[in-house]
N, C-alpha and C positions, 0 to 999 in steps of 0.2 A: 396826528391825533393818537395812536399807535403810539407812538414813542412817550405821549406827555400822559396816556393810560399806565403806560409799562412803570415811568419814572415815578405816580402816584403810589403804585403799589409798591413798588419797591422800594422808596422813600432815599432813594440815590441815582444821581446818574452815574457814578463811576461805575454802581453794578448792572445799571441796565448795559453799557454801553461792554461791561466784559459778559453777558450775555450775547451780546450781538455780533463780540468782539471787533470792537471799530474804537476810534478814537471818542475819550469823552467829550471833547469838544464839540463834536458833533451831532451828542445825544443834548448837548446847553443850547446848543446854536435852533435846533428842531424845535425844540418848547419856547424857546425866544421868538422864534419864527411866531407860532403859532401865539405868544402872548399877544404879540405884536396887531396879528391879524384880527383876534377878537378886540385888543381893547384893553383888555385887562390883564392885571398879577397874578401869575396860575399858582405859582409857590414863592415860602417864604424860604431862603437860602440862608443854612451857616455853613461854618467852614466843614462841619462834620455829616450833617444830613439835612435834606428839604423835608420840609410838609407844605401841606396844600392849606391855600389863603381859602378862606370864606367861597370866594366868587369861583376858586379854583373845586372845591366842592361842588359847588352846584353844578360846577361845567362837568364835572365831573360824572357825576348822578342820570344827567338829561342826555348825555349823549353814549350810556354805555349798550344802552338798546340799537341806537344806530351801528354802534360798533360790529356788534354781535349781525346784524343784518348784510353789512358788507361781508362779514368773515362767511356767511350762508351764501350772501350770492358766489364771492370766488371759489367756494365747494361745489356749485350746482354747478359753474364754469367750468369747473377741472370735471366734470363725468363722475361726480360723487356716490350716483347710484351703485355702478358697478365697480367701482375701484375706492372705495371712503377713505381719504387724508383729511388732514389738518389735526389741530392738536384740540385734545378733551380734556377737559378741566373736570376731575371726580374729588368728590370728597364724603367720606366717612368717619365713624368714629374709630380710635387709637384698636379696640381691642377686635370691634367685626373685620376691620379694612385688617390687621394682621391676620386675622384666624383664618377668616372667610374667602378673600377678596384677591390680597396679593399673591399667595398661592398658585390665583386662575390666571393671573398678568399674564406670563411666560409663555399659555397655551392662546389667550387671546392676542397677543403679538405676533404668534404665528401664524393666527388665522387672516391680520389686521396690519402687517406689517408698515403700513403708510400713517396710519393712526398714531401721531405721539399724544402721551398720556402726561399729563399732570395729575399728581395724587396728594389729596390735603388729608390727614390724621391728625384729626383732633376731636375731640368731645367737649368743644365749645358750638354753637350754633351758626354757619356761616350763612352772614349776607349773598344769597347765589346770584341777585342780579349786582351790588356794588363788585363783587367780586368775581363776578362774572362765567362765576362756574353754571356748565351743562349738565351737570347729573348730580344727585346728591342721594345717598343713601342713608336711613335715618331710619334709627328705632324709637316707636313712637306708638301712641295709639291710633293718631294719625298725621299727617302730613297737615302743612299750614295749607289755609284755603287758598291765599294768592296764587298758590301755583300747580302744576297738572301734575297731580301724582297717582302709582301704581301701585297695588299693595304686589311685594313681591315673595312673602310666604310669611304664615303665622307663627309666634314664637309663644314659648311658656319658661317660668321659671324650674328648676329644681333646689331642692334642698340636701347636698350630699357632706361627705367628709372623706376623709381618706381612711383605707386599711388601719394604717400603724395607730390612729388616730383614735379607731375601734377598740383598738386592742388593750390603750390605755383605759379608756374610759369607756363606761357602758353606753349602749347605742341607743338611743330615747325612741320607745315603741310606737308614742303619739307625739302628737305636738308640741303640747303643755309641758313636756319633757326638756324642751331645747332651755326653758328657761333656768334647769342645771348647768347648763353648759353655757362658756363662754363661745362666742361666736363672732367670725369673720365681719365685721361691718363695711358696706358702703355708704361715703358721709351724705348721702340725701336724708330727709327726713322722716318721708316713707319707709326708707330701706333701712334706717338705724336703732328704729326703738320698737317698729312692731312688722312679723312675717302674717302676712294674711292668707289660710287656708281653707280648702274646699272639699268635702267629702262625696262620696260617689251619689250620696241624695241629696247634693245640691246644699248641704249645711255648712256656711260660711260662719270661721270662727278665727278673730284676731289675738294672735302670740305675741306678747309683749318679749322683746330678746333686750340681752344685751353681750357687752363683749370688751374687749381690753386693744383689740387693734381695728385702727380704723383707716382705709385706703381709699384714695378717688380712683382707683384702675381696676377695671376688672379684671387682665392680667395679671397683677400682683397678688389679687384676692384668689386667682384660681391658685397660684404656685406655695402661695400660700396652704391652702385648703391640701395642696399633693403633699406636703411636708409634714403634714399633722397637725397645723393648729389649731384646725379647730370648724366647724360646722360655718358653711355658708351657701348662701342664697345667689346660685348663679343663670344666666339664660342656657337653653339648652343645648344653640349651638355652638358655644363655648365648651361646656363640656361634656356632650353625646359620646364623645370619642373613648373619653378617661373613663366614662362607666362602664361603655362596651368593653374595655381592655379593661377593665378591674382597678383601674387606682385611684377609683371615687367610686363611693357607694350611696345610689340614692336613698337616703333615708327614707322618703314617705313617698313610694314609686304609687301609691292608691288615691291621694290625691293631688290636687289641682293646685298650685302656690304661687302666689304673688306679692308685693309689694307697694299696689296701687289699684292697678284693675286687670282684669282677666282678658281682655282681649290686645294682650300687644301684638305687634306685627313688624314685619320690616320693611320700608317703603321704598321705592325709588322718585324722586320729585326732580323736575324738571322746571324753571321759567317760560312760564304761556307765551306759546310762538305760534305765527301762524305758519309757517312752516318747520318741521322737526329735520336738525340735521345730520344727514344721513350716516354719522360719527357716534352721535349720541345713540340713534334706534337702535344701530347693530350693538352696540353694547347694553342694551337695552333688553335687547332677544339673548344676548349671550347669558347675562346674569340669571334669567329667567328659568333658563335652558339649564345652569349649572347650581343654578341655587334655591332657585322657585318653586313654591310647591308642585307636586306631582300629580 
């Protein structure tokens, strides 16, 4: 079952099998086995890559929670409390998992050294139970209800530009200003044609922007922004760092900015288990401990 999971996501056995490093034969022969014993075609085979039949799907879906329970029982068996092994499936988005995340790998290996890590970066939305991941960190307003999540500290937008960037062009005292300036876009909807801001009495008022470049990363839109091109709308703990050292200036440090709504956060979400495995919690308390509010 293991083997005909691995070869679904991986949509090959020649890579499951130099995973495992074994002969491929023997990652064909496991899934054949296993066809054999349900009954049915798990995958459709070409010379170049499988995918999973209809009924290979389904088998697929119904048995990933069993899976995940055996992998909890041989944790509890091994004395998981006091010593946590096995491997953690995390996933983030491309620009928190670089800034925030990968950074803490190095010290939480050392703290965890049994623990291996898989780490997904991407800024698509992963299926945690098809794909079986234990932890998922997600900026969001909140987490999906199917599953058990944490808020793990609250975030806000700023509105900065770089030095050089000031020097060319005047620096817009209020809001209404940015609409002289060309501005860094990110391509959501929200974030592309209008910045929504908040005055210290609570007076919410929408700035129509616009702009000449437009990026899906928020790394690119901050390196951007360091270079001079031009004003944009980033979260804060992307670039706290750059103002503190001076090479982004927030423009409207008075108030409150957003692109959607005022309470975003950063979550950590888990798949509802009746038991949490003792891999997941301790990185669980780690993130918390190094990233979570205070």
């Amino acid at each position: 079952m293991k083997t005909f999971v691995e070869v679904a996501h991986r949509g090959s056995f020649a890579e499951v099998a130099r995973d495992r490093n074994v002969d491929p034969s023997s990652v064909s022969r496991a899934v054949a086995l296993l066809e054999d014993e349900v009954g049915v075609r798990m995958f459709q085979r070409s010379t170049r890559r499988v995918s999973l039949t209809e009924a290979g799907e389904i088998y697929l879906a119904r048995i990933a929670a069993v899976m995940d329970e055996l992998d909890h029982a041989g944790e509890e068996a091994r004395g998981m409390s006091s010593n946590p092994t096995g491997t953690l499936r995390l996933t983030t988005s491309v620009a928190y998992g670089n800034t925030c995340l990968v950074p803490l790998l190095p010290q939480f290996r050392q703290q965890y050294p049994k623990i291996k890590l898989e780490l997904f970066l991407t800024d698509t939305v992963v299926d945690l139970v098809s794909e079986r991941v234990d932890l998922a960190i997600r900026l969001a307003q909140q987490f999906e209800a199917d599953f058990v999540a944490t808020k793990l500290l609250d975030t806000h937008y700023r509105v900065c530009a770089s030095p050089g960037y000031l020097k060319k062009n005047k620096a817009p005292t209020k809001p209404q200003e940015l609409q002289q300036h060309n501005c860094l876009l990110f391509p959501l909807p929200d974030f592309r044609s209008r910045w929504i801001f908040k005055n210290k009495k609570g007076t919410v008022e929408e700035i129509p922007i616009h702009g000449d470049v437009t990026i899906l990363n928020a790394l690119a839109l901050r390196a951007c922004a360091l270079s001079g091109m031009g004003p944009v709308l980033l979260s804060n703990w992307l670039i706290d760092e750059d103002i503190a050292q001076g090479k982004l200036i927030d423009l409207f440090p008075d108030y409150r900015v957003t692109a959607n709504e005022f309470n975003n956060a950063i979550w950590l979400g888990y798949p509802s288990r009746v038991h949490l495995p003792n891999k997941v919690r301790v990185m669980i308390d780690f993130l918390k401990q190094h990233l979570g509010n205070l």
